[in-house]
C-alpha positions in Angstrom: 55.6 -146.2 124.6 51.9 -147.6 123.5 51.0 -150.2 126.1 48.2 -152.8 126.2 45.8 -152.9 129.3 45.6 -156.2 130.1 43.0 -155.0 132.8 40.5 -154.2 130.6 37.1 -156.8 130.1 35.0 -154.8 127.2 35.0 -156.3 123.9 35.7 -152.6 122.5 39.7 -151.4 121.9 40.7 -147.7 122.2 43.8 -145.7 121.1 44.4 -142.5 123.0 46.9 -140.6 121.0 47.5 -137.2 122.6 50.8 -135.1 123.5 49.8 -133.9 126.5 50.4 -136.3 129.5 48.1 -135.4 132.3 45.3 -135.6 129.5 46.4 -138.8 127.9 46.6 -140.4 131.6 43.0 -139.2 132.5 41.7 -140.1 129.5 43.0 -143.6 129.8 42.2 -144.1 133.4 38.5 -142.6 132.6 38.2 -145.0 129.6 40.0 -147.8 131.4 37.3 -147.5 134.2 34.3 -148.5 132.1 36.0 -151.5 131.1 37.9 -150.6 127.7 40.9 -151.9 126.6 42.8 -148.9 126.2 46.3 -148.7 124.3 47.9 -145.2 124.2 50.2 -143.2 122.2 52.2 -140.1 123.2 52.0 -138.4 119.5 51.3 -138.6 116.3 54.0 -140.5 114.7 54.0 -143.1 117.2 50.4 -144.1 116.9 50.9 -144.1 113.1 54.0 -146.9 114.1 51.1 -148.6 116.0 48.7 -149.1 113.7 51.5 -150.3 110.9 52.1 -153.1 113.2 49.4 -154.0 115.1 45.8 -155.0 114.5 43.2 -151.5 114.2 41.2 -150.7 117.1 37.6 -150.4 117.6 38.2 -146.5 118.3 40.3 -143.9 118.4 40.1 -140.8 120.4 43.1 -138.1 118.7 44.1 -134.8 119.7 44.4 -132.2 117.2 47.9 -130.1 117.7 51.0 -132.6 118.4 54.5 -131.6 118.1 55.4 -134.6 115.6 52.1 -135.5 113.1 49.4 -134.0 113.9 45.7 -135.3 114.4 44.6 -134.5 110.7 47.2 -136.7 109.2 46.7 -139.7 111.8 42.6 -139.3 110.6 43.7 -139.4 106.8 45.3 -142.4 107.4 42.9 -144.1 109.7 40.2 -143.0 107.2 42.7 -144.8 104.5 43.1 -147.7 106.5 39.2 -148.0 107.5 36.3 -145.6 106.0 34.0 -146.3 108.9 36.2 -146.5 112.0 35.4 -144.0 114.9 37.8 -141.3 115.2 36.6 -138.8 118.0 39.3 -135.6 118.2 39.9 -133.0 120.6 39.6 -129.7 119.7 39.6 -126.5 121.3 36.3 -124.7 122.4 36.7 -121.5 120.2 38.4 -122.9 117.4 36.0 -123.3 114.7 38.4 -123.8 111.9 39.6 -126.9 113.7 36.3 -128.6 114.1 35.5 -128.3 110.5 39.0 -129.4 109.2 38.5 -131.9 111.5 35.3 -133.2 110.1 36.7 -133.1 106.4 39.7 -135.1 107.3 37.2 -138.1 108.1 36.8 -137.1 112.2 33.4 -139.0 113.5 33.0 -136.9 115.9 34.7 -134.0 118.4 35.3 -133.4 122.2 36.3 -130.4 123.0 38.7 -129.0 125.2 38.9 -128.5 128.2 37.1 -132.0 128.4 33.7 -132.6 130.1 34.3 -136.2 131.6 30.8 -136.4 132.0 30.3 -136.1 128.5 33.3 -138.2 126.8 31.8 -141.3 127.8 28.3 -141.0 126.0 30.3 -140.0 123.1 32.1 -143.0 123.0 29.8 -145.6 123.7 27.5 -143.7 120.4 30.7 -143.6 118.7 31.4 -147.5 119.1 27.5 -148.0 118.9 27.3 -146.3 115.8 30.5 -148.4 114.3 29.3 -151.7 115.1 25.9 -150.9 113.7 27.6 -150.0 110.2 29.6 -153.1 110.8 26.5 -154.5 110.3 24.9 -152.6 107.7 28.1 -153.8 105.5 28.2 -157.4 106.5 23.7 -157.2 105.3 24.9 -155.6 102.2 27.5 -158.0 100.9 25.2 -161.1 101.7 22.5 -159.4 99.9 25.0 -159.2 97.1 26.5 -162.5 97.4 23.2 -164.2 97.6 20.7 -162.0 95.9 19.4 -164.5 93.7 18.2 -166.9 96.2 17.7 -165.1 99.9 14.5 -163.7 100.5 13.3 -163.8 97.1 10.0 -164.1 95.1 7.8 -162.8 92.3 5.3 -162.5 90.0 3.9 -162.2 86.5 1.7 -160.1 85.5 -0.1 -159.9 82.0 -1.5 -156.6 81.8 -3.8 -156.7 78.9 -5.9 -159.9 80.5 -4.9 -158.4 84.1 -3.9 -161.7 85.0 -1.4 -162.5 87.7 0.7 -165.7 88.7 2.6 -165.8 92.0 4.9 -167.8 92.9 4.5 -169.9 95.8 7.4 -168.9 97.6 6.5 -165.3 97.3 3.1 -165.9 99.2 4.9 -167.8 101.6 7.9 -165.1 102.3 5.2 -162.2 102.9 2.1 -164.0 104.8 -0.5 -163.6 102.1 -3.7 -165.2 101.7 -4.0 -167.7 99.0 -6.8 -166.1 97.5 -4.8 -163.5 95.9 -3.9 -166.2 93.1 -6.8 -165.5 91.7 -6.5 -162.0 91.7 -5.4 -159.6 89.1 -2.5 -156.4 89.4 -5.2 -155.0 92.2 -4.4 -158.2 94.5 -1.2 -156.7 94.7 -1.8 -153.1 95.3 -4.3 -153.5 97.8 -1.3 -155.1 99.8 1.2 -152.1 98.7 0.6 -149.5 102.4 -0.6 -146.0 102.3 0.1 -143.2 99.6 3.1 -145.7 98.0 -0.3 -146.9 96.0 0.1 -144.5 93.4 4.2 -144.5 92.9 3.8 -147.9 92.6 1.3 -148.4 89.9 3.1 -145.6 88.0 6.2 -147.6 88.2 4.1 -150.8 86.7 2.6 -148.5 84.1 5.5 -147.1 83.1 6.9 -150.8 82.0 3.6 -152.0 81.0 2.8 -149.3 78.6 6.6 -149.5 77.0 8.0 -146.6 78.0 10.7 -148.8 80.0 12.0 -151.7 79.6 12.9 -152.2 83.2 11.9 -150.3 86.9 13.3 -150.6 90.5 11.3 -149.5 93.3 11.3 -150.0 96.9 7.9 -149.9 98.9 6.4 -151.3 102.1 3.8 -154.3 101.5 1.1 -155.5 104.4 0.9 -159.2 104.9 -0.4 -161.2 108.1 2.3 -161.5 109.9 3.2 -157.4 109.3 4.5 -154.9 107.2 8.1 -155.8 105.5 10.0 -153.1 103.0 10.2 -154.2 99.6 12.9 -154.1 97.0 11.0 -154.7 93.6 12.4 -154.9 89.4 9.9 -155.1 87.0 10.9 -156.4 83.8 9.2 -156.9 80.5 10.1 -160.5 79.5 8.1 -160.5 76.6 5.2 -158.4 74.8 2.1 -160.4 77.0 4.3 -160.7 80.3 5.9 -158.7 82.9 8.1 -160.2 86.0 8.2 -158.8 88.8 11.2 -159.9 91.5 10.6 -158.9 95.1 12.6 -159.4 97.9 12.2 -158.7 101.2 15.0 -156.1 102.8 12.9 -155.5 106.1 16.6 -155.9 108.3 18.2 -154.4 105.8 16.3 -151.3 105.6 15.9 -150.7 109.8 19.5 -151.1 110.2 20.1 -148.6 107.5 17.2 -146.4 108.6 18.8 -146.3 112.3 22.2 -145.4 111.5 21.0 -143.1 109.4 19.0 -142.0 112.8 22.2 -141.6 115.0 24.0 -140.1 112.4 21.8 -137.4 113.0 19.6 -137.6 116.0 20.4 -137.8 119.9 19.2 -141.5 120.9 18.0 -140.2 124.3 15.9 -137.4 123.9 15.0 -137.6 120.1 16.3 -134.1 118.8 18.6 -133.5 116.2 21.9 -133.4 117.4 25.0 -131.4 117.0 26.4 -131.7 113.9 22.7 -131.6 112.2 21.9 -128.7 114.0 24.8 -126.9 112.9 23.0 -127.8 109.5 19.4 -126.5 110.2 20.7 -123.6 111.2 23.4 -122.9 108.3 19.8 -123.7 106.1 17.9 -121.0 107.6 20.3 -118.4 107.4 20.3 -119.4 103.8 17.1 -118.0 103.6 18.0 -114.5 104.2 15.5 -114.2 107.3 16.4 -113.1 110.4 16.2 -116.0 112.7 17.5 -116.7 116.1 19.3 -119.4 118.5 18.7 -120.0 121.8 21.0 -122.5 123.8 20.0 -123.8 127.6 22.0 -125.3 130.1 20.8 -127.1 132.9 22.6 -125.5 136.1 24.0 -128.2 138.4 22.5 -131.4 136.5 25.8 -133.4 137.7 24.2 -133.4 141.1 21.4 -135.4 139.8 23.3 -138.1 138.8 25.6 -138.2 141.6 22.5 -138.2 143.6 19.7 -140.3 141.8 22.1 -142.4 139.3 22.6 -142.2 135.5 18.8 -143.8 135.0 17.2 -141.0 136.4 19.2 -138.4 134.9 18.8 -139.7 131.7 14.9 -139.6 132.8 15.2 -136.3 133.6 16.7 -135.2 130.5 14.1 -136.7 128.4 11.2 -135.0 130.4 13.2 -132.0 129.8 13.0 -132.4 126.0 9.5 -133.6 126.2 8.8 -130.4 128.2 10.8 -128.1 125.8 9.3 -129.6 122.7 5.8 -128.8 123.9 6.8 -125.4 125.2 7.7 -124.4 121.4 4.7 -126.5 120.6 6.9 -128.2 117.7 7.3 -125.0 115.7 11.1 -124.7 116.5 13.7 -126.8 115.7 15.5 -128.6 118.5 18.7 -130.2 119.2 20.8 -131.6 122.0 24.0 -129.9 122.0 25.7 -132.0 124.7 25.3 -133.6 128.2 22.9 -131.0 129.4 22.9 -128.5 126.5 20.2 -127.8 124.5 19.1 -125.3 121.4 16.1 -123.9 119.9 16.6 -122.8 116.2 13.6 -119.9 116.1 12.8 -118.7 112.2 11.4 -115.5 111.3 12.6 -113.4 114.3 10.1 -110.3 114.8 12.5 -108.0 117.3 14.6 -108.6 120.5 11.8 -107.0 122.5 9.4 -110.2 121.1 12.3 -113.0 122.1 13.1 -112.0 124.9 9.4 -111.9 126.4 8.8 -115.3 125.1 12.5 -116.6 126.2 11.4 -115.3 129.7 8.2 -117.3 129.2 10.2 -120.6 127.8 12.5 -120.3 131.1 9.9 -119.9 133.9 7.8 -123.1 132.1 11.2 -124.7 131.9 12.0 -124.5 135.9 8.9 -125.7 137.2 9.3 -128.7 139.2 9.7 -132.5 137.3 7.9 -135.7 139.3 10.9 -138.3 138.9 9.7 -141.5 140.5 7.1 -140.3 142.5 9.9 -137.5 143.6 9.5 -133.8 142.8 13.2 -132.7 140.9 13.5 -128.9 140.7 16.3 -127.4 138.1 17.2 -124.2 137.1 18.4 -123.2 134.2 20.4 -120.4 131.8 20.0 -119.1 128.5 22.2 -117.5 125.9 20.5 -115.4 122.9 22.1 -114.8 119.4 20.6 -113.1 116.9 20.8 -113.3 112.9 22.3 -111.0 111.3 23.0 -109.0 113.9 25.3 -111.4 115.8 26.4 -113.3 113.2 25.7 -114.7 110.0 27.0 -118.3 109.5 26.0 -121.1 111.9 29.1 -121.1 113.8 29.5 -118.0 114.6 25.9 -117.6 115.3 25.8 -120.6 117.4 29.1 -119.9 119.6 27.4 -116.4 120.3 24.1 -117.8 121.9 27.3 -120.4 123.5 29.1 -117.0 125.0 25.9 -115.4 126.1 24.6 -118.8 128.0 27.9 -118.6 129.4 27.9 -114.8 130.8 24.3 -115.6 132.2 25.7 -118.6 134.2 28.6 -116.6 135.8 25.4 -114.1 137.1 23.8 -117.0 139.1 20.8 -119.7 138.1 17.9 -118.8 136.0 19.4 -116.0 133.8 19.4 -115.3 130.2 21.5 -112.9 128.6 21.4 -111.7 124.4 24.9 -111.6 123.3 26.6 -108.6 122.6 30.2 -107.5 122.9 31.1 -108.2 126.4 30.5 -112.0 125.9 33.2 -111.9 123.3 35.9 -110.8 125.9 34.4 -112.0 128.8 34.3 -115.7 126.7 37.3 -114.7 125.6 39.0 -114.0 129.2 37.8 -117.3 129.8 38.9 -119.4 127.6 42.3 -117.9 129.0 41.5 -119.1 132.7 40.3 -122.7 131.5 44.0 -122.6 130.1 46.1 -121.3 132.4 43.8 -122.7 135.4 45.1 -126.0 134.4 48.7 -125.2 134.8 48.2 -123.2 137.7 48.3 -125.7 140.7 52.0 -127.4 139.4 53.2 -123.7 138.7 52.7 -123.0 142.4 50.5 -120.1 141.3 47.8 -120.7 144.4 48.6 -119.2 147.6 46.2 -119.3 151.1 45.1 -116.8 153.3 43.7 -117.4 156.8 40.8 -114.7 158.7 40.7 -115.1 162.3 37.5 -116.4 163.6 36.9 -114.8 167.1 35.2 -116.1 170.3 32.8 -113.1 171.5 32.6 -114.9 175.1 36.5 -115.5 175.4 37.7 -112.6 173.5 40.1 -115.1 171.7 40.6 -115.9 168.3 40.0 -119.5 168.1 40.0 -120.6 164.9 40.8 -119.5 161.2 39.1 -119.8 158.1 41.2 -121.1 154.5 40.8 -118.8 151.3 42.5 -119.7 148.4 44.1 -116.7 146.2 45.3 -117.1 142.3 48.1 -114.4 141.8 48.8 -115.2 137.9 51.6 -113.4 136.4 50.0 -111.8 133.5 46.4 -111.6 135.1 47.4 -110.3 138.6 44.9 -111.5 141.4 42.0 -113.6 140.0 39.1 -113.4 142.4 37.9 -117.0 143.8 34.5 -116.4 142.7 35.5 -116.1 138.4 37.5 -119.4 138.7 36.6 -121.7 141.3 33.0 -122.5 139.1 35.5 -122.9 136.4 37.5 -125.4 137.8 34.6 -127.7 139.0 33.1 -127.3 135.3 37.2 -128.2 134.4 36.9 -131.4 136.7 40.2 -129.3 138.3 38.3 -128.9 141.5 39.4 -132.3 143.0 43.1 -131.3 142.4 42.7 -127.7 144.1 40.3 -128.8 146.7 42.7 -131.6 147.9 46.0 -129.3 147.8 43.8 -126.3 149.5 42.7 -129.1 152.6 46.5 -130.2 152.5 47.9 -126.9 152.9 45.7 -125.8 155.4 46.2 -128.7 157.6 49.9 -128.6 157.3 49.6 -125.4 158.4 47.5 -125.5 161.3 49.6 -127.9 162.7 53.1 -126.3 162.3 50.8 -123.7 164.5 49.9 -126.3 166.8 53.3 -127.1 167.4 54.1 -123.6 168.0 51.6 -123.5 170.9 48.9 -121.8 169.2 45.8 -124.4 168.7 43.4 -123.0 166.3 40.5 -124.5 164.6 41.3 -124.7 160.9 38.0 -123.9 158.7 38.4 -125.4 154.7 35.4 -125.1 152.1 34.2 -127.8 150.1 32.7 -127.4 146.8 30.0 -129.3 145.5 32.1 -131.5 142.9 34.2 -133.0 146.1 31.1 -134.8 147.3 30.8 -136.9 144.1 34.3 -138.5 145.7 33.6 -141.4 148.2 36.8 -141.4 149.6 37.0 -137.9 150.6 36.5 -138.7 155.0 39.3 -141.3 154.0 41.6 -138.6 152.3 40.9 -135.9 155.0 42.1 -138.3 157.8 45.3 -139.4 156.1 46.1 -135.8 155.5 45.5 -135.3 159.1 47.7 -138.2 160.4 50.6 -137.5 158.5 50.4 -133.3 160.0 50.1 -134.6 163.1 46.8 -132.3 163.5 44.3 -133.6 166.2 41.0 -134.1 164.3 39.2 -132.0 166.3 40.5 -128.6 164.6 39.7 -129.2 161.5 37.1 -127.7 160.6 35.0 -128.5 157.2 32.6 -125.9 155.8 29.7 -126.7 153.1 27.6 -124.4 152.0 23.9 -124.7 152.4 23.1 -124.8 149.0 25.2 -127.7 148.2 23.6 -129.4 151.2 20.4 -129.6 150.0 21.4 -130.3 146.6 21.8 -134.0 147.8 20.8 -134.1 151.2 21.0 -137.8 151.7 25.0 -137.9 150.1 26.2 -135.0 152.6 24.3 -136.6 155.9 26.4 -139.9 154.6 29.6 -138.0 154.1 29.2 -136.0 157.5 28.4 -139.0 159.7 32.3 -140.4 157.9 33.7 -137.2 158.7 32.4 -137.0 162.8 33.4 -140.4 163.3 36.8 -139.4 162.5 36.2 -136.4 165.1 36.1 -133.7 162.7 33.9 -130.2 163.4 31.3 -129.8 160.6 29.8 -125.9 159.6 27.1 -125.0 157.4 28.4 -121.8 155.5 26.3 -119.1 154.0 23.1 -119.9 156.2 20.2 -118.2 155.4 20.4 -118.0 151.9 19.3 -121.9 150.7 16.4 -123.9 151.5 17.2 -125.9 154.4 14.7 -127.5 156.6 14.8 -127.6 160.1 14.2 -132.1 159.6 17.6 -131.7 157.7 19.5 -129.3 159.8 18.8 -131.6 162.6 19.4 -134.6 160.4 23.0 -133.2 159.4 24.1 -132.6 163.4 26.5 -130.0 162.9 28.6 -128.0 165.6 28.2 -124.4 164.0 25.9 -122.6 162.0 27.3 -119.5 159.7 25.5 -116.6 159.5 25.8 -115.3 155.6 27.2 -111.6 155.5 23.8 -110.5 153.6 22.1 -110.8 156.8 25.1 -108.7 158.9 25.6 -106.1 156.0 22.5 -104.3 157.4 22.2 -105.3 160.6 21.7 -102.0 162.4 19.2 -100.7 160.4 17.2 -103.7 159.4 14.8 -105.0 161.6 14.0 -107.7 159.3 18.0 -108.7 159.2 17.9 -108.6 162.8 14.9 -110.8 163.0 16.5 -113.3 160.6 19.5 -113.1 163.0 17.7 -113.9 166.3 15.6 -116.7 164.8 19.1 -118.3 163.4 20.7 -118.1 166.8 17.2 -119.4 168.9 17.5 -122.6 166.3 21.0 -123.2 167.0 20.6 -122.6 170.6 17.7 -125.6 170.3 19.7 -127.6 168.1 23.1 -127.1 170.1 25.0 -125.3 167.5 27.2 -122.4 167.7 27.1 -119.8 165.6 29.7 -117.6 163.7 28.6 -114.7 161.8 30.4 -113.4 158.7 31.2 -110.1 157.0 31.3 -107.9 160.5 32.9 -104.8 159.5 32.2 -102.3 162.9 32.1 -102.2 166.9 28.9 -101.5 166.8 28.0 -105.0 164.6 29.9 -106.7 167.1 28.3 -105.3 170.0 24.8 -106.1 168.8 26.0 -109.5 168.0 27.1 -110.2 171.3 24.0 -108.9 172.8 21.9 -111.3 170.6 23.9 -114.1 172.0 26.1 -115.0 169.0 29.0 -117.7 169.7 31.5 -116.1 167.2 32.2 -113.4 164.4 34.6 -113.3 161.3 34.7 -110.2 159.3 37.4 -107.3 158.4 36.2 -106.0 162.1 39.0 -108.3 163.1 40.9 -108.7 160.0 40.8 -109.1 156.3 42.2 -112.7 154.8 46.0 -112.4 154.7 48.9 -115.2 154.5 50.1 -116.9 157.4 53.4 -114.5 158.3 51.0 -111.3 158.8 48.3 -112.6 160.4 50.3 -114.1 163.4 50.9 -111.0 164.7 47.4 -110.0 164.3 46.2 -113.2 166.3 49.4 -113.3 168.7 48.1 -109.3 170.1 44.3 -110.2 170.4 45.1 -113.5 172.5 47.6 -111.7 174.9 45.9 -108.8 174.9 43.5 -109.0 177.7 42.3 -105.4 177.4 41.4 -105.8 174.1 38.8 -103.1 172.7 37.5 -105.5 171.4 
């Protein structure tokens, strides 16, 4: 089943050879998008049948485990086939074991799984990058060798016991010098040789002049007007009063050589050593025996700024992050970029955790201060992971993957934490490495379930609307809160999928209640990832025509956080959504950083109070300021407010006395699915004397 895409424009060919549909499909529609021509195989047998038949590609992205042949022996024969081909595999997270036979079976490179979208591009344009630059390093080394006796070629002789010294013409000519240096002796030459190569250079002379060989080769750079070029040299004695000396210029030679030497080891973008060498520094450290540490930081939320400010000015951003980082550790440390918006600090000589963790707390406050991008100020927090040798670990792996696990537990706490590994990262990594697995499965298993809370109208003493939580009941895992694997799934790229069924479901639903004569205002969450999607307005409506929902109860809900994130995407997104005539609330008000300009600017029909600000509402005068001052702006603005996480009569009471619209809290009922809380809505609406 490989097919051709005949859609594709870029000079560039890629096999996809993976097992697994869903993730051969999205890899080939991702790769298909940036204008590849993609062929695809569903295993490892039938991409070896591929490539016995047809011309190889230009790269070949290859999952590890398949049924058939697995990803080792399709690399060995690639590697057979072509010794410099890109051959990018996908591993899993965790399993270091793979990674490494990966790398010995001839792998270029590894993505692992579950895949970061926004990272497998970069890979594979440095993956092709690289390839076409060795193409090119080969091609300059077998013209050299074809034509070495006449490209680029001159010399001189030298008689060292009169220091005298012919050159040919063509020599001065290839290299810009000055005719005077005919008349020169060995020290016309030298004085052109740059730097401290001086004195390697007259040794190699020496060594042929005084006998002691017969013949030398030696590469330096030399100065001549127009420049400095890099110089192959052999120095022969040709007889007992003469030495000849053939130079040739390999100036192209030698800066495409140095640069793939660069990217086999060094991230383009910011500079710093990259993965794989990392992995090195660190391994030659722990050689040492010394107690060293590594430090990995991630850059919370950086997919905003390119779904905000473009690729350009993310990739801006990420090099004044290094350039910040590098000066932070004033260039003591060794740095690497680990991945899209990953980075590590390899710190030698460790004095105590007490020591570290002062100056990681140091490193993190310098590293979240504000970033002038384009005359705009760019704020970005960030999280650190801690692992310590040999305490942690002692091989780079390990020791790596434990500052990994760490970072990881600090993210899951909230932005700008750090956290020094110790044995709860393992299991806690560990349980999720089993979400991201079973997360993915979860949606087609019919795992995901919704419950609805009431929303009621303190005015009408009605419940008018309903709010849509999604619940995981997992078989093995029981009930798996919303708040350990929704920020998985948007890291997963899963979030599209779930947010999409979650708005589907919900609006199905409200309508079948619609029909039934109870017309209730449907309230869905969106998460941050959904606003990278254009069409999402365009989705929502179809969903809604083919329910048969008026747009008017549906309800979205975005946080405030995410609103300000990218301010000028949501007002764009809301003014698609109100056309269509759907309601618009800002959830968890109160605890972002929204301006009054913007809340104006974003004209939406309620304001939700965050449950932080109810919890304590009887006692706190401060909470109760923050209250009033909420519902006086939405009273200005024309907003009606809902307040969250109401638990008593005596909440509610104060609430309506303050003037609030409507409340939602276990007051009036905790979440529950759809049979048992029609009841629960059917007695408040017909019940007239309702307490409450």
């Amino acid at each position: 089943m490989v097919e051709l895409d005949t859609l594709g424009t870029a000079d560039s060919r890629i096999l996809v050879v993976d097992d697994d549909l869903s993730t051969r499909l999205a890899l080939v529609k991702i790769l298909r998008k940036e204008g590849y021509d993609v062929y695809q195989a569903c295993g490892g047998q039938e991409a070896l049948d591929y490539l016995s038949t047809h011309p190889l590609p230009d790269l070949v992205v290859l999952d590890v485990v398949m049924p058939d042949v697995d990803g080792y022996a399709v690399c060995r024969t690639l590697r057979a086939l072509d010794r410099n081909l890109p051959v990018v595999m996908l591993t899993g997270l965790d399993d270091m074991e793979a990674i490494d036979r990966a790398f010995s079976c001839g792998a270029t490179d590894f993505v692992t799984k579950p895949i970061n979208w926004a990272l497998l591009i970069p890979r594979v344009r440095y993956s092709l990058r690289t390839y076409r630059m060795t193409q090119a390093l080969d091609k300059v080394r077998m013209l050299q060798s074809e034509a070495q006796e006449v490209a680029r070629l001159g010399f001189f002789e030298w008689d060292p016991k009169l220091n005298r010294l012919s050159w040919s013409s063509r020599l001065i000519e290839l290299f810009g010098l000055p005719d005077p240096v005919r008349n020169l002796g060995i020290e016309g030459y030298l004085n052109r040789v740059v730097g401290e190569q001086v004195e390697y250079v007259s040794a190699q002379l020496r060594e042929v002049a005084e006998g002691i060989q017969n013949k030398v080769t030696f590469e330096h750079d030399l100065s001549g007007d127009e420049g400095e070029r890099r110089i192959r040299a052999i120095a022969r004695r040709t007889s007992p009063e003469s030495i000849l000396c053939v130079l040739q210029d390999i100036t192209d030679f030698y800066t495409v050589s140095q640069t793939v030497e660069f990217q086999r080891d060094f991230d383009t973008l910011t500079r710093m050593a990259n993965r794989v060498k990392f992995y090195s520094l660190v391994e030659d450290e722990l050689d040492s025996k010394v107690p060293c540490a590594v430090v990995t930081i991630d850059i919370d939320r950086f997919h905003m700024i390119n779904d905000s400010l473009g690729q350009a000015a993310g990739d801006k951003l990420l090099q004044l992050f290094s350039l910040r980082l590098n000066a932070a550790t004033y260039g003591f440390y060794s740095l690497a970029r680990l991945g899209a918006d990953e980075f590590a600090v390899l710190i030698p000589e460790v004095e105590g955790v007490t020591t570290l963790v002062r100056w990681v707390e140091t490193l993190q406050a310098r590293m979240n201060e504000a970033y002038e991008l384009d005359g705009q100020l760019v704020f970005m927090e960030t999280c650190i992971g801690i692992a310590l040798s040999p305490e942690h670990a002692t091989d780079s792996h390990h020791l790596i993957s434990a500052a990994i696990q760490a970072r990881l537990v600090a993210k899951q706490s909230g932005s700008s934490r750090f956290k020094v590994y110790d044995e709860s990262c393992q299991q806690n990594f560990a349980r999720r490495l089993y979400i991201e697995s079973e997360l993915r499965y979860a949606l087609e298993r019919g795992q995901f379930t919704l419950f609805y809370q009431p929303q009621f109208d303190l005015r009408l003493n009605r419940v008018v609307g309903v709010e849509a939580l999604i619940r995981w009941q997992h078989p093995e895992m029981g009930f798996v809160p919303p708040m350990e694997f929704i920020p998985i799934a948007e890291q997963m790229e899963l979030i599209h999928a779930i947010g999409y069924w979650v708005a589907e479901e919900a609006i199905s639903q409200a309508a079948r209640w619609h029909r039934q004569g109870v017309q209730l205002r449907m309230g869905i969450n969106l998460s941050a990832r959904q606003f990278s999607d254009e069409r999402l307005a365009d989705k929502l409506g179809r969903m809604l025509k083919k329910a048969g929902l008026p747009t008017e109860y549906l309800d979205v809900e975005i946080t405030e956080s995410v609103a300000m994130e990218s301010p000028e995407r949501v007002l764009q997104l809301l003014a698609k959504l109100q056309e269509q005539g759907v309601k618009v609330a800002i959830d968890d008000f109160g605890t972002g950083y929204s301006s009054l300009e913007y809340l104006q600017k974003f004209d939406v029909e309620f304001i939700k109070i965050d449950q932080a600000f109810v919890r304590n509402l009887l006692g706190n005068k401060a909470d109760q300021g923050i209250v009033k001052a909420v519902l006086g702006i939405a009273e200005s603005l024309e907003m009606r407010v809902i307040a969250e996480g109401v638990e008593s009569a005596e909440e509610l009471e104060l609430l309506r006395a303050l003037g609030c619209d409507e409340i939602q809290g276990y007051y009036i009922s905790r979440p529950l699915p759809p049979a048992e809380i029609e009841p629960i809505i059917e007695g408040y609406n017909q019940d007239e004397d309702s307490p409450v």
